[in-house]
C-alpha positions in Angstrom: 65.5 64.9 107.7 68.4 64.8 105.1 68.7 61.6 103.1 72.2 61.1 103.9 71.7 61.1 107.9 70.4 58.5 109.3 67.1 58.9 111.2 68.5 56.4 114.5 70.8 58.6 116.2 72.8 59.3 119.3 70.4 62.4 120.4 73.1 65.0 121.0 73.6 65.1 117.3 71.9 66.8 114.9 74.0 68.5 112.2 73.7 66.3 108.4 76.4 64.0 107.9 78.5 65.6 105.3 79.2 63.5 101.7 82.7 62.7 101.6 85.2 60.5 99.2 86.9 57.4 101.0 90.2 59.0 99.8 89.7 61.8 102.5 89.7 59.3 105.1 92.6 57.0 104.3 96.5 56.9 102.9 97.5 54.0 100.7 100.4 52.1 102.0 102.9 49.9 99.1 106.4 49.4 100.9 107.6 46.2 99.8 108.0 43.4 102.9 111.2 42.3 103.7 112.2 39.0 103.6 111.8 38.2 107.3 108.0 39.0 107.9 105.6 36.2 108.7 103.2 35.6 105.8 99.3 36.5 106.5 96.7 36.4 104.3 93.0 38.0 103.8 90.0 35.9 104.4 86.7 37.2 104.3 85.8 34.9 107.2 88.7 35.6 109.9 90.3 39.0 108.2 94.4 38.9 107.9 95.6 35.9 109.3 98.7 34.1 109.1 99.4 32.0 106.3 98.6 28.4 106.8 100.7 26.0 105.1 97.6 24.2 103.4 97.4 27.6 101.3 101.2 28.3 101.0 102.4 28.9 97.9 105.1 31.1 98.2 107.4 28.2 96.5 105.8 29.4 93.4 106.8 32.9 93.7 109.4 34.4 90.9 111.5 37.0 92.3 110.4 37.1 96.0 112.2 40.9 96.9 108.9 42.6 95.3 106.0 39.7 95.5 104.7 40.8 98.9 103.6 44.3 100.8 104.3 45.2 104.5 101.3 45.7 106.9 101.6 47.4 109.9 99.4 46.8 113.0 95.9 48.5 112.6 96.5 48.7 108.8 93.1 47.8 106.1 93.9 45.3 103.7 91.2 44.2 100.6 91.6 42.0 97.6 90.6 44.3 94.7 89.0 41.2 93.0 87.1 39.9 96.1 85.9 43.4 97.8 82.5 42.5 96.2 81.9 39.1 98.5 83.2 41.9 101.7 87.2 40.8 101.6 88.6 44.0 103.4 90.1 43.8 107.2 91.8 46.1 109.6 94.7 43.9 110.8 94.5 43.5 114.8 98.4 42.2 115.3 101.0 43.7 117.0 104.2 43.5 114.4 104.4 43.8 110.6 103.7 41.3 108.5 104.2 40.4 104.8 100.6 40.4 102.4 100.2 39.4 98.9 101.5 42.6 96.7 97.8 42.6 94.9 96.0 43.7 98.3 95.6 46.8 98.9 97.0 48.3 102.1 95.3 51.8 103.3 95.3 53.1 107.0 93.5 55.6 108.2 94.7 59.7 108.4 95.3 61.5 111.5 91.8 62.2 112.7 90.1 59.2 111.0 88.5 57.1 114.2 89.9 53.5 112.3 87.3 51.7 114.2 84.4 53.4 112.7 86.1 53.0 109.4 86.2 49.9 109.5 82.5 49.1 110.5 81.3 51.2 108.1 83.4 49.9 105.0 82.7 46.5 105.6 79.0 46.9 106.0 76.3 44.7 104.1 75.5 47.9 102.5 79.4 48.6 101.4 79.7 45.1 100.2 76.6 45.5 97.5 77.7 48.8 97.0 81.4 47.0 95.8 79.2 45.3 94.3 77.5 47.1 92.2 81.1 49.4 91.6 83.0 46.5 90.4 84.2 46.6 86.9 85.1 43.4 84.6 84.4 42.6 81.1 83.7 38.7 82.7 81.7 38.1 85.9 84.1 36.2 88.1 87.0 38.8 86.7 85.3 42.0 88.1 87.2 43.9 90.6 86.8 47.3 92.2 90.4 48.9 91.7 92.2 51.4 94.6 91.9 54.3 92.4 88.2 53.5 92.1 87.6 52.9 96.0 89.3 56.2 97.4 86.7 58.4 95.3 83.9 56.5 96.2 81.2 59.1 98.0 79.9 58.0 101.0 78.1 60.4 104.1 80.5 60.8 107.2 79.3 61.7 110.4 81.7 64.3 112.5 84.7 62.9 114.0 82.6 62.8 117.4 79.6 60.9 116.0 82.2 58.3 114.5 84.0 58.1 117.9 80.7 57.7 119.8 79.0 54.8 116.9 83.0 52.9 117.0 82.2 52.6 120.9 78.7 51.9 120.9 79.4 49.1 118.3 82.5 47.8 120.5 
């Protein structure tokens, strides 16, 4: 068995799972929000929630036209300095909303089955792997940065073998 496929497997695969760079999988998103969005935020808990007013701080905001990025339903969101401890989320809403402008927003390409994306990048496994990736000259300033994440390489199973783990998992 190769070491990048898994041994536990749906039987009616058998071809190696293929080592691929995030990038392939996902297009970065950075359109500014407009004014009237609702404000969500990331939480490694609960994913992108709205903002609640214990943590809002938009008051403090200079120059509010660029100080927050749409999302649009389905869309991943992580906190560069927090992807270590596993803050990345697909957001599961229905209308756009308005993030903080130091998330990153990806989705996923045409083909890419988003819900096997999103198991997979927010693994135990992923998380160490951030982990390990992250880049600081001080502990608690380490981040992993976009550019960084998209070339990360990772084995993919075939479009098929995603869509069949996403609904197993579901």
């Amino acid at each position: 068995m190769n070491m990048n496929t898994p041994s536990l497997r749906f039987p009616e695969f058998t071809e190696f799972w293929e080592i691929r760079e995030i990038g392939e999988f996902i297009q970065e998103r950075s359109e500014f929000a407009t004014p009237s969005l609702p404000l969500y935020s990331l939480t490694i808990e609960n994913g992108v929630v709205p903002k609640s007013k214990r943590y809002e701080r938009s008051f403090l905001v200079k120059g509010k036209s660029n100080a927050y990025k749409k999302m649009e339903p389905f869309d991943f969101a992580f906190n560069p300095m927090n992807l270590r401890f596993g803050a990345l989320a697909q957001y599961k809403g229905s209308e756009n909303v308005a993030v903080s402008k130091y998330y990153n927003i990806f989705y996923g390409r045409a083909g890419c089955v988003t819900d096997y994306l999103e198991t997979f990048l927010t693994t135990f496994k992923m998380i160490q792997y951030y982990d390990k990736m992250s880049t600081g000259t001080l502990e608690e300033k380490k981040r992993v940065h976009y550019l960084d994440f998209i070339h990360f390489r990772k084995p993919f199973p075939s479009n098929l073998e995603q869509q069949k783990i996403a609904a197993f998992l579901s």
